[in-house]
C-alpha positions as CSV (number, residue, x, y, z in Angstrom):
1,X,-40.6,-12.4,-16.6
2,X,-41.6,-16.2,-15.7
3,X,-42.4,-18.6,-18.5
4,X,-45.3,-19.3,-17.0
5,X,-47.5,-16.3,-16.6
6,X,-50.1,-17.6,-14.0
7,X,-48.0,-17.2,-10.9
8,X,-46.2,-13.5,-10.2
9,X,-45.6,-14.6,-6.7
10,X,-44.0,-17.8,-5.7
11,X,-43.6,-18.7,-2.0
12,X,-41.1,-16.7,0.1
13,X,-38.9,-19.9,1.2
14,X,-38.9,-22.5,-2.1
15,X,-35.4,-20.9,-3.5
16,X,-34.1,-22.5,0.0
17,X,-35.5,-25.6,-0.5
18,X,-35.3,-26.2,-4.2
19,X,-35.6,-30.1,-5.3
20,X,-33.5,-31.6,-8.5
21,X,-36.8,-30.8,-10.8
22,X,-38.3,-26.9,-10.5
23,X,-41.6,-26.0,-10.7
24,X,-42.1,-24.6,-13.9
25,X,-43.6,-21.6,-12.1
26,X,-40.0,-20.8,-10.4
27,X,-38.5,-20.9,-13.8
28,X,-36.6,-17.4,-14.9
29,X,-35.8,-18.7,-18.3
30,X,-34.0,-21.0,-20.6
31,X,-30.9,-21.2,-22.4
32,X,-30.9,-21.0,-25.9
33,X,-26.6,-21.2,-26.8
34,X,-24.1,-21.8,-24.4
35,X,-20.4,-21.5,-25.4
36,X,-16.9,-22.6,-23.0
37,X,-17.6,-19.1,-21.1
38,X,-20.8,-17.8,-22.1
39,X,-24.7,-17.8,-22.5
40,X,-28.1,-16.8,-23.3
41,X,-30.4,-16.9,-21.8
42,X,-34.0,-16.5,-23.3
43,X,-36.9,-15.2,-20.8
44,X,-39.9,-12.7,-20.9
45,X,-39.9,-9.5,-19.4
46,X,-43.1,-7.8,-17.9
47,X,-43.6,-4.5,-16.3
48,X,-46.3,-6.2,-13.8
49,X,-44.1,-8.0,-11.9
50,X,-44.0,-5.9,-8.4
51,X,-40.6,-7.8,-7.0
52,X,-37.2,-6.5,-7.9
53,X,-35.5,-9.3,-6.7
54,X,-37.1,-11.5,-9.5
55,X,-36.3,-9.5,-12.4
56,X,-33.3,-9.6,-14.5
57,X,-30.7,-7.0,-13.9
58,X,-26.9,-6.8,-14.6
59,X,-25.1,-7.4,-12.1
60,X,-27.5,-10.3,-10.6
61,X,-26.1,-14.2,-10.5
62,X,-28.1,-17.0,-11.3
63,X,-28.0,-20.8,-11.5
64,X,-28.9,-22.8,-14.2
65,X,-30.2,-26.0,-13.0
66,X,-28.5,-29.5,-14.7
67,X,-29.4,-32.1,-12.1
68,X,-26.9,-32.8,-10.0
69,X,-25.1,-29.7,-10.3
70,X,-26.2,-26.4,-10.7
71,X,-24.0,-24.0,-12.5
72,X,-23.4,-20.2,-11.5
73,X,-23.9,-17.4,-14.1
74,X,-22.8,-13.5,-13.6
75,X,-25.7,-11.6,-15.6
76,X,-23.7,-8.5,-17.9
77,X,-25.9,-7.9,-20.3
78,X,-29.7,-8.1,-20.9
79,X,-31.9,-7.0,-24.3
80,X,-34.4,-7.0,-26.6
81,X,-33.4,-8.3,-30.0
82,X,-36.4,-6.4,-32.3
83,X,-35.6,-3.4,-29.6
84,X,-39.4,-2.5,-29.4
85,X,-41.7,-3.5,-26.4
86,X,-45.2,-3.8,-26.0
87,X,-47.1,-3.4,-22.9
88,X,-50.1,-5.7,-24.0
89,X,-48.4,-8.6,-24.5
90,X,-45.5,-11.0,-23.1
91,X,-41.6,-9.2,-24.5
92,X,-39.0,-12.1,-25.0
93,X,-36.1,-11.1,-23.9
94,X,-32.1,-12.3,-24.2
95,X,-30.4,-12.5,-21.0
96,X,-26.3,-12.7,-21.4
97,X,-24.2,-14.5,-19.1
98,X,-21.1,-15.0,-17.5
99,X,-20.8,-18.7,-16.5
100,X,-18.3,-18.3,-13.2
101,X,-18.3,-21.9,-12.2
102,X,-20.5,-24.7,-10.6
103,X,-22.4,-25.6,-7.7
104,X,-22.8,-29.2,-6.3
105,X,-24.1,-30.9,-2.9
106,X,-21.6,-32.5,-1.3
107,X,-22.7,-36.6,0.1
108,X,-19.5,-35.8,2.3
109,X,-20.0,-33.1,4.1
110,X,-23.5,-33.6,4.6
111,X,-25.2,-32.2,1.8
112,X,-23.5,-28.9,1.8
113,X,-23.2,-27.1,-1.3
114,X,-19.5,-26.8,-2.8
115,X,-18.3,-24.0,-5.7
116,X,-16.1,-25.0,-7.8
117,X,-14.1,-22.4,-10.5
118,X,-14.3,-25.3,-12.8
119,X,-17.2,-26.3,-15.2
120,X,-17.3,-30.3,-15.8
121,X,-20.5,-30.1,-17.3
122,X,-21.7,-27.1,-19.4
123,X,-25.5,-26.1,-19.7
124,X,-27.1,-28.0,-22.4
125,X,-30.1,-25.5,-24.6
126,X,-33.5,-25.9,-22.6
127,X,-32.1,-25.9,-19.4
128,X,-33.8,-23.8,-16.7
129,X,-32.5,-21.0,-15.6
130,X,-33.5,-19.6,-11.9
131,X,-32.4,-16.7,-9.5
132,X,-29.6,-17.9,-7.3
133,X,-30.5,-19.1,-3.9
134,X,-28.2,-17.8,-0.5
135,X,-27.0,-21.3,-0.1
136,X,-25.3,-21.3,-2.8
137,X,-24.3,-18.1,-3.1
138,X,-22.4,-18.2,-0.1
139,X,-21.1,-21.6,-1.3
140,X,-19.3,-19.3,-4.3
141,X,-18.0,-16.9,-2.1
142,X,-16.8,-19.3,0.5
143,X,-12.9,-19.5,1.8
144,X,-12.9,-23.2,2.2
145,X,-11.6,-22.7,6.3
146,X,-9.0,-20.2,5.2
147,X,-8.4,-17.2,7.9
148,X,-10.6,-14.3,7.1
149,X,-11.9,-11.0,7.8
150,X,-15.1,-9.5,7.1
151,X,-15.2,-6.0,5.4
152,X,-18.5,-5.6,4.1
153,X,-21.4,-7.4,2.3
154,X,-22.1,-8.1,-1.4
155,X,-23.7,-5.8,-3.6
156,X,-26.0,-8.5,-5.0
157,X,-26.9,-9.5,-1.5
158,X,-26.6,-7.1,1.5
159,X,-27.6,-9.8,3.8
160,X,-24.4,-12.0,2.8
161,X,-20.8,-11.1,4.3
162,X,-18.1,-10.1,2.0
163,X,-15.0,-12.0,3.5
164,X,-11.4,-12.3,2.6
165,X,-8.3,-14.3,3.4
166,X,-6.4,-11.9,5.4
167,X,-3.3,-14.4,5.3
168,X,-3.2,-14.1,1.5
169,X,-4.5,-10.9,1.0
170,X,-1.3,-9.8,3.0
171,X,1.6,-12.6,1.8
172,X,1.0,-11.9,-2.1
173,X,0.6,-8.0,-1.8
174,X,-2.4,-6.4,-2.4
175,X,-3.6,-3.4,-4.2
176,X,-6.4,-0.9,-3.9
177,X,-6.9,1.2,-6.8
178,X,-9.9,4.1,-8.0
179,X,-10.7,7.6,-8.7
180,X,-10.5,10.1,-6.5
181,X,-13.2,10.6,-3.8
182,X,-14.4,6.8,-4.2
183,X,-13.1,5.9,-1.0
184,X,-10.2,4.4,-1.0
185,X,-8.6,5.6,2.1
186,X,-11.5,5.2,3.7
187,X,-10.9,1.3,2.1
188,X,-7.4,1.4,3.0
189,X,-7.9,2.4,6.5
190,X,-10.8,-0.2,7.4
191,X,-8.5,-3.3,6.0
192,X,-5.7,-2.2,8.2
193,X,-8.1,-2.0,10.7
194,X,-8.8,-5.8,10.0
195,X,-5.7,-7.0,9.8
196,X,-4.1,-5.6,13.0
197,X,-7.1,-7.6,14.7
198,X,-6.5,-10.7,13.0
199,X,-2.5,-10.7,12.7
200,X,-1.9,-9.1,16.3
201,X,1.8,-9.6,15.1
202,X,1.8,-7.5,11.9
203,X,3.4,-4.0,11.8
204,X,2.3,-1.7,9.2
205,X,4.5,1.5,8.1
206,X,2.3,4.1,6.0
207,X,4.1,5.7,3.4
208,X,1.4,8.9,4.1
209,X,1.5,11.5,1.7
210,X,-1.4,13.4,2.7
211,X,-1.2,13.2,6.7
212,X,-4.8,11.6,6.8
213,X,-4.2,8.1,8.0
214,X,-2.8,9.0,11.8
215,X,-6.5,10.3,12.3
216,X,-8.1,7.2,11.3
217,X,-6.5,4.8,13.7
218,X,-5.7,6.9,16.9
219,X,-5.9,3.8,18.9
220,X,-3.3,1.9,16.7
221,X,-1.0,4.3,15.3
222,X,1.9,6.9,16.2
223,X,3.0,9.8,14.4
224,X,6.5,10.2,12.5
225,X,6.8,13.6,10.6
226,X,9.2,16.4,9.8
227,X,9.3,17.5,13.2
228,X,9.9,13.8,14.8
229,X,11.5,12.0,12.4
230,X,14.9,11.1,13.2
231,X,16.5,9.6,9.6
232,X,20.4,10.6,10.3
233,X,22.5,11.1,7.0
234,X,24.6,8.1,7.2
235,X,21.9,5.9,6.9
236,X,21.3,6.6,3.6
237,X,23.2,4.6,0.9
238,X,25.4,6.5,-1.5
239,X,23.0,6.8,-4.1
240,X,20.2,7.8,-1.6
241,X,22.8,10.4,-0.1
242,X,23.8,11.9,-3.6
243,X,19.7,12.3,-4.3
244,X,19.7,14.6,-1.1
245,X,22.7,16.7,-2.3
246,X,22.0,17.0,-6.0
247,X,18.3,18.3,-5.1
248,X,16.4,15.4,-7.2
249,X,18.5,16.6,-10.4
250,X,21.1,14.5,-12.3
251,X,24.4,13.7,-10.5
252,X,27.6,14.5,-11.3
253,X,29.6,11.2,-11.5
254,X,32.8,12.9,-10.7
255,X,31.5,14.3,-7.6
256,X,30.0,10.6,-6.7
257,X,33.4,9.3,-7.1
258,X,34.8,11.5,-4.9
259,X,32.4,10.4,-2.2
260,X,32.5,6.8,-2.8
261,X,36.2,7.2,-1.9
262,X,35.7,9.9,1.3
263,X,32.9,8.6,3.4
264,X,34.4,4.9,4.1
265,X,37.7,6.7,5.3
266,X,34.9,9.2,7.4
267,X,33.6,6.5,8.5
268,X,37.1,5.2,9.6
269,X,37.8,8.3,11.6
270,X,34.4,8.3,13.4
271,X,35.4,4.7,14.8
272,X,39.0,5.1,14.9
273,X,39.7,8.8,15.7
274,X,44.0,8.4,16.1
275,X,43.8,5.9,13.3
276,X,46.1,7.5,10.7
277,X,45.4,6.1,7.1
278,X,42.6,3.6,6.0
279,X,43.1,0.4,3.8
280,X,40.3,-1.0,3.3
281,X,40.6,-4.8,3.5
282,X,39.0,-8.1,5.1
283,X,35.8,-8.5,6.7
284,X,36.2,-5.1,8.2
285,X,36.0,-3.2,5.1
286,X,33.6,-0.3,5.2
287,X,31.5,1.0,1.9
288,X,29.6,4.2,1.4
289,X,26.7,1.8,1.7
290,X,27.8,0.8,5.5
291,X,25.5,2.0,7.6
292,X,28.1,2.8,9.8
293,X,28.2,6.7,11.6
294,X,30.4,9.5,10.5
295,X,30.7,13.1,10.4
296,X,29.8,15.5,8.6
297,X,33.0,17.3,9.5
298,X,35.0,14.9,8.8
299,X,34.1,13.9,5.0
300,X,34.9,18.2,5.1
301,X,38.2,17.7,6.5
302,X,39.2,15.0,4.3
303,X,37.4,17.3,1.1
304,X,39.5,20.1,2.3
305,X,42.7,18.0,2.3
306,X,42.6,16.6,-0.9
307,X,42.2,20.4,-1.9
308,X,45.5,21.2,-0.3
309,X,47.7,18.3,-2.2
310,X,49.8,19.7,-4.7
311,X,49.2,16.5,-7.1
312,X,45.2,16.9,-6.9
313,X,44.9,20.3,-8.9
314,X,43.2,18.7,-11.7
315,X,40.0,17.3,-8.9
316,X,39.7,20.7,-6.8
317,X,37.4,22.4,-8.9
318,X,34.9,19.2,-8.1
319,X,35.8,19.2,-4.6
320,X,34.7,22.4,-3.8
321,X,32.0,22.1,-5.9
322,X,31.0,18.8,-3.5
323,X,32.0,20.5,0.0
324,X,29.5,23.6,-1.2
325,X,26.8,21.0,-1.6
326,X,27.3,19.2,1.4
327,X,27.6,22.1,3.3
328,X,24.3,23.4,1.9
329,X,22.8,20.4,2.3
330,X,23.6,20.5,5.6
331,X,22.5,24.1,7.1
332,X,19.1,23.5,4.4
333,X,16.3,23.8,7.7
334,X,14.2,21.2,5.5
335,X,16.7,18.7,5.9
336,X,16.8,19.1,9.7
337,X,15.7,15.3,10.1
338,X,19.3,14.0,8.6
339,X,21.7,16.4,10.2
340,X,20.0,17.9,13.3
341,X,21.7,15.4,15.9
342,X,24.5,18.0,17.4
343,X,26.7,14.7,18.5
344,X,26.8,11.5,15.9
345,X,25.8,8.7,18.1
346,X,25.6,5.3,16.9
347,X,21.0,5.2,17.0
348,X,20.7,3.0,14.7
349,X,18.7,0.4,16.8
350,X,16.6,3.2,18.7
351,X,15.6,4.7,14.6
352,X,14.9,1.2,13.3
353,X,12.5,0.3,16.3
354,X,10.8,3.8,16.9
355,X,10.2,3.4,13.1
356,X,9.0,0.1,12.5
357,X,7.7,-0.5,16.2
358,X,9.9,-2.7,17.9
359,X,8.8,-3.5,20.5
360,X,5.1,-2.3,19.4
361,X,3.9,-1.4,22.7
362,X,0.3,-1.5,21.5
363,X,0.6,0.4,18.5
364,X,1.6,-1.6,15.7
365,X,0.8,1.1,12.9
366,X,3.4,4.0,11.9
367,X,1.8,6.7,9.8
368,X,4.6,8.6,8.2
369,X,3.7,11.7,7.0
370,X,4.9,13.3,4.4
371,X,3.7,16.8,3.3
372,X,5.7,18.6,5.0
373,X,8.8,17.5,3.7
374,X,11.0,18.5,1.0
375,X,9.9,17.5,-2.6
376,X,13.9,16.3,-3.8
377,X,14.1,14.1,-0.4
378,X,10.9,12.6,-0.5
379,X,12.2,9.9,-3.2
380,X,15.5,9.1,-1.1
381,X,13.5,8.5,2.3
382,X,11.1,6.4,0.6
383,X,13.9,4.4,-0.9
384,X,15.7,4.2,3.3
385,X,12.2,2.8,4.7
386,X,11.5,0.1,1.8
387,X,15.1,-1.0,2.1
388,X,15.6,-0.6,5.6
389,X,11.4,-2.7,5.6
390,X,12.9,-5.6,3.6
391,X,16.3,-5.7,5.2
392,X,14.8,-6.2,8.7
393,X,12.2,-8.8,7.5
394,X,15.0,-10.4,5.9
395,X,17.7,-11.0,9.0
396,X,14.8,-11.4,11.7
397,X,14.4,-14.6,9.7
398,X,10.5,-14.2,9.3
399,X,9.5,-13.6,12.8
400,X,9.0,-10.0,12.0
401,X,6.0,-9.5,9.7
402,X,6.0,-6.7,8.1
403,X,3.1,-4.4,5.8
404,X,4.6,-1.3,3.9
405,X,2.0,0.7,2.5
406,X,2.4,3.0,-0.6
407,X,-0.4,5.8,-0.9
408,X,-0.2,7.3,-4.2
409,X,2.2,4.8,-5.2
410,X,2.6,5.9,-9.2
411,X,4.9,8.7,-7.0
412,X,7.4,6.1,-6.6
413,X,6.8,3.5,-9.2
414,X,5.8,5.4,-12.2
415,X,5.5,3.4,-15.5
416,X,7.9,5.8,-17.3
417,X,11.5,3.9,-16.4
418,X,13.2,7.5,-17.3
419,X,11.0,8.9,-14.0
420,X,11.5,8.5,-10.6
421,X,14.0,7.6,-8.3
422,X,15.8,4.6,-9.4
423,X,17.0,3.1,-5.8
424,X,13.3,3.6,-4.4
425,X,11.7,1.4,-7.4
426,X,14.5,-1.2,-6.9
427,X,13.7,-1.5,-3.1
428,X,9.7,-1.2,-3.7
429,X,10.4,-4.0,-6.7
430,X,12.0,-6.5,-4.4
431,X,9.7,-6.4,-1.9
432,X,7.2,-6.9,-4.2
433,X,9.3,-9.9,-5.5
434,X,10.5,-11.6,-2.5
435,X,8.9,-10.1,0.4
436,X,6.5,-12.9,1.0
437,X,9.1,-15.2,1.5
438,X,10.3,-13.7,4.4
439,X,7.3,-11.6,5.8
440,X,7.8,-8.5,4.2
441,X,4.2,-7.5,2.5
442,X,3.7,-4.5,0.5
443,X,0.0,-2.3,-0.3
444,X,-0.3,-0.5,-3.6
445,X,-2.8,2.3,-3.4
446,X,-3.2,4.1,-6.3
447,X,-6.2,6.6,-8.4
448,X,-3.7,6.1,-11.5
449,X,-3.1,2.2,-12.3
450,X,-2.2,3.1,-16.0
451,X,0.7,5.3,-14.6
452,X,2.3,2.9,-12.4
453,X,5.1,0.3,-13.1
454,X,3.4,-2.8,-14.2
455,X,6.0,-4.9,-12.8
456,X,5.0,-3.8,-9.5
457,X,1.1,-4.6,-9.8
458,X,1.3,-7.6,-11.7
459,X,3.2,-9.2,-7.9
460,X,-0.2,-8.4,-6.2
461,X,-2.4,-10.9,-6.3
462,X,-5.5,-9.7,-4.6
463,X,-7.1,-5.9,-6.3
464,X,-9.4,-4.1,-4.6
465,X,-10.9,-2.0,-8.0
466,X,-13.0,0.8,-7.4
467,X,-14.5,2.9,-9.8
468,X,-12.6,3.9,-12.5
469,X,-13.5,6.2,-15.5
470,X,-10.4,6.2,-17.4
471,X,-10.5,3.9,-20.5
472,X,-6.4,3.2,-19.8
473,X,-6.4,2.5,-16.0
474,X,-9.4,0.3,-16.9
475,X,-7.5,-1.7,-19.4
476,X,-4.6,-2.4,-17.0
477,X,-7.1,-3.9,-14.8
478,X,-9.0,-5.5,-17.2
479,X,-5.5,-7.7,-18.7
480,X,-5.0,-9.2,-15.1
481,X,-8.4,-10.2,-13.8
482,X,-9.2,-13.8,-15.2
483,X,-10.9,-14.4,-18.3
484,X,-14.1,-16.1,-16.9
485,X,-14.8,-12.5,-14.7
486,X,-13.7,-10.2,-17.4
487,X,-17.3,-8.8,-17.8
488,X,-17.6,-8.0,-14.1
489,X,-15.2,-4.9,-15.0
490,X,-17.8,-3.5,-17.2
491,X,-19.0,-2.1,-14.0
492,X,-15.7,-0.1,-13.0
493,X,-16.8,3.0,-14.3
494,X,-20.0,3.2,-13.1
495,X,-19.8,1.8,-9.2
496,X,-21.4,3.7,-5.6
497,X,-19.1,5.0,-3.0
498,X,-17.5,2.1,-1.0
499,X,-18.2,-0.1,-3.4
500,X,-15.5,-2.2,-5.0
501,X,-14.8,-5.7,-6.9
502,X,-12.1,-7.9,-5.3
503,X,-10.3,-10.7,-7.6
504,X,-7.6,-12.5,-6.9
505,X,-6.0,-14.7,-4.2
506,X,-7.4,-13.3,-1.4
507,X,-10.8,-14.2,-2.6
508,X,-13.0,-17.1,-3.4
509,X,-14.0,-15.9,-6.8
510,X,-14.8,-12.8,-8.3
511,X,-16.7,-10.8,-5.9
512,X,-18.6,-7.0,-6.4
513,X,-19.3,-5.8,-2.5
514,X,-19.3,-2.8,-0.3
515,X,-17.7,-1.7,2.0
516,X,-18.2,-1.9,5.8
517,X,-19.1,1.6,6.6
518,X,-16.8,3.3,9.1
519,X,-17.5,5.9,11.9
520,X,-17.6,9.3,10.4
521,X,-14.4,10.3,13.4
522,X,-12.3,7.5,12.0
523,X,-12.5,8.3,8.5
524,X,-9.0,9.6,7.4
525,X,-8.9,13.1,6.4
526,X,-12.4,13.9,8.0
527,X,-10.6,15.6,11.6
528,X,-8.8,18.2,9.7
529,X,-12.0,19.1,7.8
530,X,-13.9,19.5,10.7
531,X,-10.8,21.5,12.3
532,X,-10.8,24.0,9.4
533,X,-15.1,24.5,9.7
534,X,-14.7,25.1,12.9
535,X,-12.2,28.0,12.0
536,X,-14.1,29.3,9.1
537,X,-15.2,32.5,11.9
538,X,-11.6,33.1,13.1
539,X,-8.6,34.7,11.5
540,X,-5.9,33.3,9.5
541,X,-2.7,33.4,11.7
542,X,-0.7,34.4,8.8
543,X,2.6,34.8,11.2
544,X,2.0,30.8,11.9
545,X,1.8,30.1,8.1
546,X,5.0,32.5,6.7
547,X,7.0,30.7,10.4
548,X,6.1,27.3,8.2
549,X,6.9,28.3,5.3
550,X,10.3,29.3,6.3
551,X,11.1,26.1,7.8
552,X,12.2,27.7,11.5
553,X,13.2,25.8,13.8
554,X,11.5,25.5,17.2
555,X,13.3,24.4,20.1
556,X,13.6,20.7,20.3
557,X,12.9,18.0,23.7
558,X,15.2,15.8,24.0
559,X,14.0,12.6,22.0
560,X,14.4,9.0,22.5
561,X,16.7,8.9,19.3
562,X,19.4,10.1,20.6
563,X,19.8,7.5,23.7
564,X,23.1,6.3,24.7
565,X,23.4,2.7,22.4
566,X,24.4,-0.3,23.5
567,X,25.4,-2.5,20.3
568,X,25.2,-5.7,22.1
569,X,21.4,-4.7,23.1
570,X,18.8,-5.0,20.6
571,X,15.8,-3.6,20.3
572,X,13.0,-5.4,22.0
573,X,15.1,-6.3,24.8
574,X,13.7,-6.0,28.2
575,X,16.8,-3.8,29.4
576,X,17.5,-2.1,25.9
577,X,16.7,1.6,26.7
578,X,18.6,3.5,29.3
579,X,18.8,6.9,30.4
580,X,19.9,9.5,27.7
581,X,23.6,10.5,28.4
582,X,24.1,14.3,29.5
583,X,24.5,16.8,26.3
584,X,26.9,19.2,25.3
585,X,25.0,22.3,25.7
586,X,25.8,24.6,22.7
587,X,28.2,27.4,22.8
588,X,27.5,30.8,20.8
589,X,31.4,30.4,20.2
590,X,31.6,26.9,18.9
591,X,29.3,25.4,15.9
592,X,29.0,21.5,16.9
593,X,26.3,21.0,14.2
594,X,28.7,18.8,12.4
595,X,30.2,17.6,15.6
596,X,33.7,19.5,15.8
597,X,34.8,23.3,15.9
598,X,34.8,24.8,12.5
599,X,38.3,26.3,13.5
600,X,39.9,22.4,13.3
601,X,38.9,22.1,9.9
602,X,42.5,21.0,7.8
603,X,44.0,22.8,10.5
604,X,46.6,21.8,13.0
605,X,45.9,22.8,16.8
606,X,48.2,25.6,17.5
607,X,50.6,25.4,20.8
608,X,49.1,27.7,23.3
């Protein structure tokens, strides 16, 4: 492979101590054309040569030496031009190359080599070519002082640190895209890992589809799921609310009209309960977007007296058609996490906090998962977190940094405008948009690239690519990595387990590494794997499995939700919780689920 052919050995240490002109026997090759981002390279290849490290391989970098500055060359393609080879004597071959940027020695910092993206002086024909040395290597790859985190080492050079800017990384979004089985919760679950020890302040909320994340960060992380989540109805917005009722299928505008006008004057009755009528005016006004409590029983009451005026004949076929829904809605066991509560209380601040950990308490990581719950409300929820995410980032001012992460994201954001849940890409879409500017950072994980909203991955700035075999998700990555790397991505489809290539902000340069490797208990998914081997002798409880399937409800503790509120006290506070007022116990005579007797429904109380 040298020029020279007496040497096949050189000494162990001269790459490290390399002088301005080379020793013709540490020469790789010369460069025979050289264009604004390419060149090629022309060397000899020989099947003598017992080191690995000195041949030329894709993948490899190398520096071409021009005096004072040595410039820095990704290797993507190597070749014979007559494709023949002969074992007896020397095979010139043509090495192709990248040319990333250049490397200089710095008379201001003591001689310590700089990278720069930038190429002032391009590689002129005869110029040596050599294998890269560490030095300079880590000079490409280094952060200039910037915060970072260290989540493997580089493909090319095990013995090298892959770092990133955790700061960035976070602030401009990030995504982390690949086939299945790659790795990339095991990815996902190391970087969060990372973060939470370098930004002790960040919260994370994990949009968990697959209940595998809570697993992977037992230390860090509590657990919100069908059975503990506490979202009530009147949190949701109108259109959130209407997604819930109309089962993911296409509204009915009348009906929607109908309760645009009836929740505010719900709403009305919940904080005003002798108020008679409700004009809504001033500062005071309420919406159907005020997240403001009401009752179920009474958007049925006022439904049941618009029924009963003699000038509304014309609307009661819609209205009864609406109260059905609600009240189906309503008694549906899957959607016990809206309307379970037995009293409306005011929990807004004890739902925000439990959510998005405020206070933290040492566990700064929510994992909220998802498979148990209804298909239709999935989309609606979603859309309450990101909005409810971007919202609190927005009035804390910044203090309260906060990372949303989207596993299997094309779910919510799929490229298709006409698919979807409308509200949920709107909130997703301005966090991705303006989150940064007020501490709101969002994580895109995703096996389909091609099928996502491009809007939404063109805001991250940093990709963590794994491999990827399909021609269209690699094109969507290929149109946003820079020009000068474009041929690092001819690698996508053919990359190891944990191994990925980073671009963008969060990074130095374009950089091909693997990841840290985690312990096998912590990576996600692994504990219910184990828990199903270790039942592969015992009998399927098939009484457990039909009791899930049916959604039946199993007594309840009391939760923190449902504390007595204090609107003055915020979460956070020292004194914010206090003991949980004394409940109603239920009566087999009354029905309180919607929080009055179903016999006061339109109807007057009767003198006794």
């Amino acid at each position: 492979m040298f020029v020279e052919r007496q040497s096949a050995v050189g000494e162990t240490t001269s790459q490290e101590r390399r002088e301005t002109v080379q020793s013709e026997e540490r020469v790789l090759g010369h460069v025979v054309q050289c264009d604004g981002s390419r060149a090629v390279i022309s060397a000899f290849a020989d099947e003598s040569e017992g080191s690995t490290q000195e041949r030329w391989t894709v993948g490899k970098m190398i520096s071409i030496n021009l005096g004072a500055t040595r410039t820095v060359g990704l290797v993507y393609a190597v070749g014979k031009s007559d494709r023949s080879w002969n074992p007896d004597v020397p095979n010139p071959i043509e090495v192709e190359v990248e040319l990333v940027g250049e490397v200089r020695d710095s008379v201001d910092h003591g001689g310590k080599a700089i990278f720069d993206r930038g190429i002032a002086n391009y590689p002129y024909v005869g110029a040596s070519a050599h294998r890269i040395r560490s030095r300079d290597l880590e000079a490409v790859y280094d952060l200039a002082g910037r915060r970072s985190i260290n989540i493997g080492n580089l493909s090319q050079d095990e013995a090298i640190d892959a770092n990133i800017a955790i700061d960035d990384t976070l602030s401009r979004h990030f995504a982390v895209v690949g086939t299945t089985g790659v790795g990339k919760s095991t990815a996902v679950s190391l970087l969060m890992r990372k973060a939470i020890e370098a930004r002790p302040d960040l919260r994370i909320l994990i949009m968990d589809p697959h209940n595998e994340f809570a697993a992977s960060l037992p230390d860090h992380c509590v657990t919100v799921d069908t059975s503990t989540l506490d979202l009530p109805f009147w949190m949701f917005k109108l259109e959130e609310f209407a997604e819930v009722l109309f089962r993911g299928r296409g509204t009915i505008p009348e009906e929607v009209d109908m309760l645009r006008d009836l929740i505010p004057l719900a709403k009305n009755l919940y904080r005003n309960p002798g108020a008679g009528s409700y004009i809504r005016r001033g500062s005071d006004a309420m919406t159907a977007d005020t997240p403001v409590p009401y009752r179920i029983a009474d958007l049925i009451k006022q439904i049941d007296e618009r029924i009963g005026l003699l000038d509304g004949k014309a609307d009661r076929p819609i209205l009864k058609s609406l109260k059905t829904r609600i009240e189906s809605a309503a008694a549906d066991p899957r959607y016990r996490f809206m309307f379970n509560s037995k009293l409306i209380e005011d929990t807004i601040h004890e739902t925000i906090g439990n959510i998005f950990r405020v206070p933290h308490d040492g566990r700064p990581v929510t994992c909220f998962e998802m498979a148990g719950l209804a298909s239709e409300v999935v989309n609606s929820v979603c859309s309450v977190l990101a909005r409810l995410a971007f919202d609190l980032a927005l009035w804390s001012e910044g203090r309260l940094k906060l990372l949303l992460m989207c596993e299997e994201a094309h779910r919510y954001m799929p490229a298709d405008p006409n698919l979807g849940f409308a509200p949920t890409r709107h909130a997703l879409s301005r966090i991705a948009k303006e989150g940064r500017k007020y501490g709101c950072f969002l994580g895109i994980v995703t096996q389909r690239p091609g099928e996502l909203d491009p809007t939404i991955l063109s805001q991250c700035s940093t990709v963590f690519a794994m491999r990827l075999a399909n021609e269209q998700d690699q094109a969507i990555i290929r149109s946003a990595i820079a020009d000068s790397s474009a041929s690092t991505l001819s690698f996508l489809s053919s990359m190891g387990q944990r191994e990925a290539i980073i671009f963008g902000e969060g990074t130095a340069t374009t950089m091909r590494m693997k990841f840290e490797k985690l312990n096998l208990k912590l990576i996600p998914g692994t504990s219910k794997n184990d828990d199903a081997a270790e039942g592969d002798d015992k009998d399927v409880d098939l009484a457990t499995i039909v009791e899930r399937l049916r959604n039946v409800a199993k007594p309840q503790q009391t939760i923190a939700f449902a504390e007595a509120v204090d609107t003055t006290r915020q979460a956070g506070d020292p004194d914010y919780r206090k003991p949980a007022t004394q409940r109603v116990e239920s009566n087999d005579d009354f029905d309180l689920r919607y929080g009055l007797k179903p016999a006061t429904f339109g109807i007057r109380p009767q003198n006794e």
